[in-house]
C-alpha positions as CSV (number, residue, x, y, z in Angstrom):
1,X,-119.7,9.1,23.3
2,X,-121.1,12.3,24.7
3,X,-122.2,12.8,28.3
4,X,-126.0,13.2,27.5
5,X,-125.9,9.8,25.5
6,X,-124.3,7.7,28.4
7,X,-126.5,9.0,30.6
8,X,-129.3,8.4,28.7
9,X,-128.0,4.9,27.9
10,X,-128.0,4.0,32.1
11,X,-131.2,5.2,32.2
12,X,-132.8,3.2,29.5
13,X,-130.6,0.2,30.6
14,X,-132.2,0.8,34.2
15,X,-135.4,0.6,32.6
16,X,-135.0,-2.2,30.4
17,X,-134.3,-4.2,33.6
18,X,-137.0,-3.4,35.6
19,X,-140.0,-3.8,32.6
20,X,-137.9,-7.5,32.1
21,X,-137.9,-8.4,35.6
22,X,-142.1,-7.4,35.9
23,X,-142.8,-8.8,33.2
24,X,-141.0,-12.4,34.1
25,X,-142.9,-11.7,37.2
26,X,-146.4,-11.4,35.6
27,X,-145.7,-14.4,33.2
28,X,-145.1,-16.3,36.6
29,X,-148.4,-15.0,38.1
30,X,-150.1,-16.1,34.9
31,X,-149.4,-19.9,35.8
32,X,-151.2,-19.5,39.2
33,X,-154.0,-21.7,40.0
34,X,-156.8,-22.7,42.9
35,X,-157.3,-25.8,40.7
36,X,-154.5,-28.8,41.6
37,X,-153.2,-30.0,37.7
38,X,-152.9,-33.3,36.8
39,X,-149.3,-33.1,36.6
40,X,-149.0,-32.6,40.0
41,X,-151.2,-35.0,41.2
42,X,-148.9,-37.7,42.6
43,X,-146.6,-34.5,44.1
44,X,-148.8,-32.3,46.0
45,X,-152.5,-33.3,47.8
46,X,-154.8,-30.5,47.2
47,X,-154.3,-29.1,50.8
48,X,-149.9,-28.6,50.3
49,X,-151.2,-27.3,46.9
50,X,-153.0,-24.5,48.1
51,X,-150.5,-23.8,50.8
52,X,-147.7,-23.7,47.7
53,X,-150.2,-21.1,45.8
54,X,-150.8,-19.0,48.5
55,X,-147.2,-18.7,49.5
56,X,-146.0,-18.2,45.5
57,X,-148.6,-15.6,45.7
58,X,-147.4,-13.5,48.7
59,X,-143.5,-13.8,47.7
60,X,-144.7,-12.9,44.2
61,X,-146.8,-9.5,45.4
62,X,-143.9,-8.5,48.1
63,X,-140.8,-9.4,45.3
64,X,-143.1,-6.7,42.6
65,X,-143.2,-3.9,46.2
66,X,-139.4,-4.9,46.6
67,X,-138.4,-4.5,42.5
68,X,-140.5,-1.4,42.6
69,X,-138.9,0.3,45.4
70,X,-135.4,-0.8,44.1
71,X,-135.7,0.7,40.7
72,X,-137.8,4.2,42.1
73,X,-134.2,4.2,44.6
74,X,-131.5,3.8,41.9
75,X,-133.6,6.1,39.0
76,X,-133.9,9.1,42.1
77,X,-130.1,8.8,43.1
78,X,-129.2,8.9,39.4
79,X,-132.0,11.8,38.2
80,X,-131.3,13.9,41.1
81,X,-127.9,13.2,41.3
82,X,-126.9,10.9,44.9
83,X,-123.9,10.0,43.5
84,X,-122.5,13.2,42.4
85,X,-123.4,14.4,45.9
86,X,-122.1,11.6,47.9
87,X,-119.4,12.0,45.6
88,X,-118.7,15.7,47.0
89,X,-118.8,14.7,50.6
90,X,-116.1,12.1,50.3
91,X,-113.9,14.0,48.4
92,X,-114.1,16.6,50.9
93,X,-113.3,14.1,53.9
94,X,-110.5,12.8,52.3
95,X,-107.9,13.7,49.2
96,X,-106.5,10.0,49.2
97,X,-108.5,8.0,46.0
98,X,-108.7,4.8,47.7
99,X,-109.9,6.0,50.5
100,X,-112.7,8.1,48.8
101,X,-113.7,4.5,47.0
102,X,-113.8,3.0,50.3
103,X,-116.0,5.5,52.0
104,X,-117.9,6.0,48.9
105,X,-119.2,2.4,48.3
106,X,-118.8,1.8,52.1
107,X,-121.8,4.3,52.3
108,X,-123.6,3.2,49.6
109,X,-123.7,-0.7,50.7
110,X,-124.5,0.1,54.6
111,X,-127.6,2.7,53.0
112,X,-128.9,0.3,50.8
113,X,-128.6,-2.6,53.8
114,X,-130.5,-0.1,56.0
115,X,-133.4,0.6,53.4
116,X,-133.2,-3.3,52.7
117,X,-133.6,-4.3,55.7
118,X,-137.2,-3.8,56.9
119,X,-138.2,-5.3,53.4
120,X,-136.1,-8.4,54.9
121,X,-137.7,-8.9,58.0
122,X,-141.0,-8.7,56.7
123,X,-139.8,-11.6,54.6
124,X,-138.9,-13.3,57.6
125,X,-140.9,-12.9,59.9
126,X,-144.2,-12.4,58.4
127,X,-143.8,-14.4,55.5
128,X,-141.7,-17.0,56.4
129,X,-143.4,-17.0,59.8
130,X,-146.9,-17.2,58.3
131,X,-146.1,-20.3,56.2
132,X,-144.3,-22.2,58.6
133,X,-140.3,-22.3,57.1
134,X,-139.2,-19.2,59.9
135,X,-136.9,-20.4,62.7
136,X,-134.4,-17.0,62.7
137,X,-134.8,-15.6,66.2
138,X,-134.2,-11.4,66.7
139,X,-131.0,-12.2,68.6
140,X,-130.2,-14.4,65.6
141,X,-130.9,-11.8,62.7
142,X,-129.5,-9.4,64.4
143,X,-126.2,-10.7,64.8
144,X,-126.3,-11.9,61.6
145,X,-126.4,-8.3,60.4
146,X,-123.3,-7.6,62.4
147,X,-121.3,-10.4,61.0
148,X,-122.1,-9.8,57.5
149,X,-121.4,-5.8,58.1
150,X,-117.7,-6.8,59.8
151,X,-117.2,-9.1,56.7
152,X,-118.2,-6.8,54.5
153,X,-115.7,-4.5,55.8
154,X,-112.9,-6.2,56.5
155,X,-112.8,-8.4,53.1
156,X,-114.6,-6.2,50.8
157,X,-113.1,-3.3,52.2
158,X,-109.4,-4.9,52.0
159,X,-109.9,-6.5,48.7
160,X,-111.4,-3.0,47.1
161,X,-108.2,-1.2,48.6
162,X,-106.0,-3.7,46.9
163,X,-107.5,-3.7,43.7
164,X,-107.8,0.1,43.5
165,X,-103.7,0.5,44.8
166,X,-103.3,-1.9,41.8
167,X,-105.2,0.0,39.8
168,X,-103.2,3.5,40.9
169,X,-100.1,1.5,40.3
170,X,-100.1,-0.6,37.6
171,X,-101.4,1.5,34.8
172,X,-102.0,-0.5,31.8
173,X,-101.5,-3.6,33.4
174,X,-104.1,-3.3,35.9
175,X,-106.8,-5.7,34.7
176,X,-104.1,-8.6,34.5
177,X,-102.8,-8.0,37.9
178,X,-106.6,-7.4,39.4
179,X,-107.6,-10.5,37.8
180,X,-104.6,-12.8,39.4
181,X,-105.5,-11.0,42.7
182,X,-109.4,-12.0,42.0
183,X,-108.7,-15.1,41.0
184,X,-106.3,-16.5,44.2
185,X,-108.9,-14.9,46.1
186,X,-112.1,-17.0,44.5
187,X,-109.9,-20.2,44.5
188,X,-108.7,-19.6,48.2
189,X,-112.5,-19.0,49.1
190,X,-114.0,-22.0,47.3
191,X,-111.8,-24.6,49.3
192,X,-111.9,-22.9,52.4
193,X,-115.3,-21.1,52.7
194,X,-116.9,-23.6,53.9
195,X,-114.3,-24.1,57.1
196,X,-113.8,-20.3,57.6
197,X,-116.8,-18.5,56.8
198,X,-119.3,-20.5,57.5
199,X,-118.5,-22.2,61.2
200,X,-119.5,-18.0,61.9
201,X,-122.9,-18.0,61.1
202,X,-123.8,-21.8,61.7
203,X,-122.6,-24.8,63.5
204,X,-121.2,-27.8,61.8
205,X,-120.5,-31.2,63.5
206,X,-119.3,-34.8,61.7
207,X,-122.1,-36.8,60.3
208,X,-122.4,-39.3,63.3
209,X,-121.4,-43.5,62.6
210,X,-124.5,-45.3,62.0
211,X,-126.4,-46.1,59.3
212,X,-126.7,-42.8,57.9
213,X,-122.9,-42.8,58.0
214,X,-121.9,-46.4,56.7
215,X,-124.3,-45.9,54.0
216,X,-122.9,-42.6,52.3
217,X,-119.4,-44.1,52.6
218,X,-120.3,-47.7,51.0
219,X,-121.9,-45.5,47.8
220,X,-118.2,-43.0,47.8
221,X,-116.4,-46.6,47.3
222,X,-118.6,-47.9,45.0
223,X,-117.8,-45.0,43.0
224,X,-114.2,-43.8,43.8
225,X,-114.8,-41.0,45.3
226,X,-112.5,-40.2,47.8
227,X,-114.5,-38.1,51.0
228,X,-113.5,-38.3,55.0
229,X,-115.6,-34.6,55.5
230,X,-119.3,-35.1,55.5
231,X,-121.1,-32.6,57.8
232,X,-124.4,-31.6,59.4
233,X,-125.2,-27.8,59.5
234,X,-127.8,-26.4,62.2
235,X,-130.0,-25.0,59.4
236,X,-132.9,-25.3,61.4
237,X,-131.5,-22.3,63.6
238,X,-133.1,-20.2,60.7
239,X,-134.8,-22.1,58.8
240,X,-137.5,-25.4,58.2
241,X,-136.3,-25.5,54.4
242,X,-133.6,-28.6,53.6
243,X,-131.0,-28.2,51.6
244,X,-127.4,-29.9,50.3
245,X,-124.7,-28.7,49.2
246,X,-121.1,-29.7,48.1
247,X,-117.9,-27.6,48.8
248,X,-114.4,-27.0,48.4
249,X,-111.9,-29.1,46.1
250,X,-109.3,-31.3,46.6
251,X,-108.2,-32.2,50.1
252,X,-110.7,-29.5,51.4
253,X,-114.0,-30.7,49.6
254,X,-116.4,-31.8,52.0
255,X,-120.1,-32.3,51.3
256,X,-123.1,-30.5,53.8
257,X,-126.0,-32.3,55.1
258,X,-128.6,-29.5,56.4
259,X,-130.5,-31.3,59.4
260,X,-133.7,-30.4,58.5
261,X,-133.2,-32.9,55.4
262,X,-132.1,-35.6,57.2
263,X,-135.5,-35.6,59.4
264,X,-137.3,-35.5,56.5
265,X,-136.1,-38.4,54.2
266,X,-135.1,-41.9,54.1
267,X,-131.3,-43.1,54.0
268,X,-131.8,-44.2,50.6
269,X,-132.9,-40.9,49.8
270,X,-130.1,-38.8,51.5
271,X,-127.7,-41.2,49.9
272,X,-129.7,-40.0,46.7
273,X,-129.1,-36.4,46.5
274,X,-125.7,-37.1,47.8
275,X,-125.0,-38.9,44.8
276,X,-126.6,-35.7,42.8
277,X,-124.0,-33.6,44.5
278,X,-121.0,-36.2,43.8
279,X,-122.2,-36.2,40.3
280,X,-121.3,-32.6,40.2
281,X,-117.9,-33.4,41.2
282,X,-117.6,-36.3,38.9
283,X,-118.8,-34.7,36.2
284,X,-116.2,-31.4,37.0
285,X,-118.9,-29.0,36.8
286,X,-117.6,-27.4,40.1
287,X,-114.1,-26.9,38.2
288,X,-115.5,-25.9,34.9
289,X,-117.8,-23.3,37.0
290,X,-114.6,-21.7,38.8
291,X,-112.7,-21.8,35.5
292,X,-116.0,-20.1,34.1
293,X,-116.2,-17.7,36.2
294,X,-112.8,-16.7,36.9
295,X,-112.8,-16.5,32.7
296,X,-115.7,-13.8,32.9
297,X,-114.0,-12.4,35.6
298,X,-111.0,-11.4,33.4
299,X,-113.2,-10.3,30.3
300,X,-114.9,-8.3,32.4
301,X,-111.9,-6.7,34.5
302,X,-110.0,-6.0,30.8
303,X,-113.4,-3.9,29.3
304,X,-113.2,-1.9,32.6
305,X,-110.0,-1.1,32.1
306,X,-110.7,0.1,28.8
307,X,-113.3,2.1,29.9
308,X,-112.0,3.4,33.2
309,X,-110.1,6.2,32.6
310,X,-112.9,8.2,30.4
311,X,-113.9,11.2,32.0
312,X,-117.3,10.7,30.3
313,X,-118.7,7.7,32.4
314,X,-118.3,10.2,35.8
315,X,-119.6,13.0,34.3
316,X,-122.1,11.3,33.2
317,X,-123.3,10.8,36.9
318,X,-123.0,14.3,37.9
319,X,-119.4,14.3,39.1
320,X,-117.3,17.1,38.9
321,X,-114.4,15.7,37.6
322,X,-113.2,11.7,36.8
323,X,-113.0,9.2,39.4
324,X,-112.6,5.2,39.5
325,X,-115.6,5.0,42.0
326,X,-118.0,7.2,40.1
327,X,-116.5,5.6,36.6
328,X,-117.4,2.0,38.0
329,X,-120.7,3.0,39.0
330,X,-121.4,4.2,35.4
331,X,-119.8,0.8,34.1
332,X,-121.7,-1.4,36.5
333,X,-124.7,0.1,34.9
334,X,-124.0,0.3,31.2
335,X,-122.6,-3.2,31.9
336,X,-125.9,-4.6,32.8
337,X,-127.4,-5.7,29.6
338,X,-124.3,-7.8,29.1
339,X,-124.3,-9.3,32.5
340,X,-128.1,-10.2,32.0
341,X,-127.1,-12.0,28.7
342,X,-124.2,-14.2,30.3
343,X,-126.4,-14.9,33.3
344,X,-128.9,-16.0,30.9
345,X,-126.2,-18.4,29.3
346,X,-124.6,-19.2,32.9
347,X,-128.0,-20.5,33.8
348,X,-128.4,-22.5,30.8
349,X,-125.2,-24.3,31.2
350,X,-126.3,-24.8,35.3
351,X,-129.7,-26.2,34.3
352,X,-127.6,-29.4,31.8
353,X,-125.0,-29.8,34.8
354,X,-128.1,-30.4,37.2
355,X,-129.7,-32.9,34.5
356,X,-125.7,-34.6,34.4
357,X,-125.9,-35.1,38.0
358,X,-129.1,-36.4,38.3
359,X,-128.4,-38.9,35.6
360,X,-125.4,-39.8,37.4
361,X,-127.2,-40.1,40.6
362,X,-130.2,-42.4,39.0
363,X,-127.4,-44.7,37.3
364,X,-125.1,-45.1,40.4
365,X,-127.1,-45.1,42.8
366,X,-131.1,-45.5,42.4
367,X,-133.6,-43.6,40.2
368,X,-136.9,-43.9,42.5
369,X,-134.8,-42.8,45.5
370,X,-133.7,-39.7,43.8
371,X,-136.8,-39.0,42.4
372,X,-138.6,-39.2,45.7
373,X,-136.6,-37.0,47.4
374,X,-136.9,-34.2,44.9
375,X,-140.5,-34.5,45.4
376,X,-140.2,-34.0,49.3
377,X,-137.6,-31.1,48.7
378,X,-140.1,-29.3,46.1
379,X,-143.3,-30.0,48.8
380,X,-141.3,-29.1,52.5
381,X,-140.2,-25.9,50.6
382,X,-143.9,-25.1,48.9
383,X,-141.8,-24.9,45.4
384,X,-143.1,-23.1,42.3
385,X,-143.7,-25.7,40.2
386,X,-144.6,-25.1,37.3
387,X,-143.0,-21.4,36.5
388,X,-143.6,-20.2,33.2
389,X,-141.1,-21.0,30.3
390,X,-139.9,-17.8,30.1
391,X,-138.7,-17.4,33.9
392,X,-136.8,-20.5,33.6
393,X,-135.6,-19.9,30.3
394,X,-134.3,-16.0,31.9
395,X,-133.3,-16.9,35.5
396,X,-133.7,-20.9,36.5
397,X,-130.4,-22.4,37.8
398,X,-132.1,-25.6,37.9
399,X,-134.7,-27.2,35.8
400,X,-138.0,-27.7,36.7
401,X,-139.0,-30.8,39.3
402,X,-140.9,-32.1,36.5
403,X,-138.3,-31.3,33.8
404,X,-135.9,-33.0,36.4
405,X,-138.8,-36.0,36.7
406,X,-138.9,-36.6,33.2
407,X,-135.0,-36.7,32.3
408,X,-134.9,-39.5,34.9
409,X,-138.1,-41.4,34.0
410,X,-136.5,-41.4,30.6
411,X,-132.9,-43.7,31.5
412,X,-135.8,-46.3,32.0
């Protein structure tokens, strides 16, 4: 291919991105309404409904700003050529490749967190604020910011100078060795991120004996599931929205209570979306989705490899001779179509692994329980529901509520 026609080719794939994503949003807007449907009449009162509408509304004008601003950013760096000239300034700081990588994204990721972040706290602490779900102090984000930067640096930072020595010393064999690298790393963070990463950002403490307690385990026996690890996380430090989640495997799998969701439901309902999140396990959709994603992983690591080493994907950016940071820029790009099609099929597969677990939940443990506390998670968080096909179709890890309320109505 020549020069002209990949860089044509990012900048129609740019573009192509950018008309999807506002036009998923305006298919969204279309479903807006002052009017509370029938549907939704034993979910929402009319006073939580308008609330819901109002708040869709504002995250729905300030994510068409954000989009906007994103795709104006990455079509000026390419047209008048940021990368070629952050390109220059590394190479003339350094003559070591890896390090020129390092610099080079290094810059890149702490720009675009700097131009992100006045979007973010707008998000925060206007939106958020003005709606109620807000809890994130300045000390809080603030700190936040500095843990994710010394993260970013030390993990991406090592794990990017591993991958490109690899890639300096392996020759051909690169993608095979980046992808064994890749995939101890993913496996090593899924059992322990939860004990390791997290603890730095939020506090976790044993789910207290009592009711609560006694309750969970009695269900794990019932269904052989073998858990000493359930935990409460402080998410009301940042946050009024409830959540639960499941992590690690094996010995290290442990499942997360957010304490905001345990002052807003019943026992029978906590034990409910429990279940849910057992059901994952049970059903080995938390194995199949690291075997999935490790699989991509090495697809995608092998057609880089392929592609690397051709001058024409750094030229195409401006650069005055081939490099692996410019050349993955260029790929990342031109990759993008692809990665929108396998996200679209990843989130196909997520949305029947959520319907498995519900089913499981509803047949081990108690239908009306999980169905009421879907409703309460949908009204604390002022959920869209009832986005239009096409969003879900395109970018809906989960089904709708009422999608989710009508698989379970129908193991009646």
């Amino acid at each position: 291919m020549s020069i002209q026609l990949v860089f044509n080719l990012i900048l129609a794939f740019i573009v192509l991105d950018f008309v999807v994503e506002q036009l998923l949003r305006y298919l969204n807007s279309t479903r807006f309404s002052e009017k509370l449907p029938e549907e939704l009449k034993d979910i929402y009162d009319e006073k939580e409904y308008c609330r819901s509408q109002q708040y869709l509304k504002a995250n729905h004008t300030f994510s068409m700003i954000t989009g906007t601003f994103s795709f104006l950013a990455i079509l000026l760096m390419i047209l008048l050529g940021g990368f070629s000239w952050l390109d220059q300034i590394v190479v003339k700081i350094t003559s070591n490749d890896i390090l020129q990588a390092i610099l080079f994204f290094g810059i890149i990721g702490f720009a675009s967190d700097i131009l992100s972040t006045p979007f973010d706290v707008y998000d925060t602490f206007i939106i958020e604020e003005k709606f109620g779900f807000n809890k994130t102090t300045v000390k809080t984000y603030i700190l936040d910011k500095i843990k994710a930067w010394l993260l970013g640096v030390i993990i991406g930072g090592g794990l990017l100078a591993l991958i490109l020595w690899v890639f300096h010393s392996t020759g051909e064999w690169f993608w095979l060795i980046a992808w064994i690298i890749i995939t101890v790393f993913s496996i090593f963070m899924t059992m322990l991120y939860s004990s390791l990463i997290v603890p730095l950002f939020n506090k976790q403490r044993p789910l207290e004996e009592g009711e609560l307690r006694s309750a969970i385990e009695s269900f794990t026996q019932k269904v052989g599931f073998k858990l000493k690890n359930i935990y409460v996380i402080d998410g009301s430090k940042r946050s009024t929205k409830a959540n639960a989640y499941f992590a690690g495997i094996g010995p290290k799998k442990r499942i997360v209570l957010y304490d905001t969701l345990i002052g807003n439901h019943t026992t029978d309902e906590l034990v409910a979306v429990l279940a849910h999140e057992i059901g994952h396990y049970k059903k080995k959709h938390t194995l199949t989705g690291l075997f999935t994603s490790i699989l991509n992983t090495g697809i995608l690591l092998f057609i880089l490899s392929v592609s690397i080493n051709n001058p024409v994907l750094s030229l195409a950016l401006g650069a005055e001779k081939s490099s692996f940071h410019m050349g993955l820029v260029a790929f990342g790009l031109l990759y993008s179509p692809v990665s929108m099609l396998l996200g679209i099929l990843m989130n196909y597969i997520s949305r029947r692994n959520e319907y498995a677990a519900d089913r499981y939940a509803a047949l081990q443990y108690n239908a009306n329980s999980l169905k009421n506390a879907l409703k309460k998670l949908s009204v604390k968080n002022l959920s869209n529901l009832r986005p239009h096909p096409a969003v879900v179709f395109m970018s809906y890890s989960h089904p709708t509520l009422l999608q989710r309320l009508t698989a379970i109505d129908r193991l009646k």
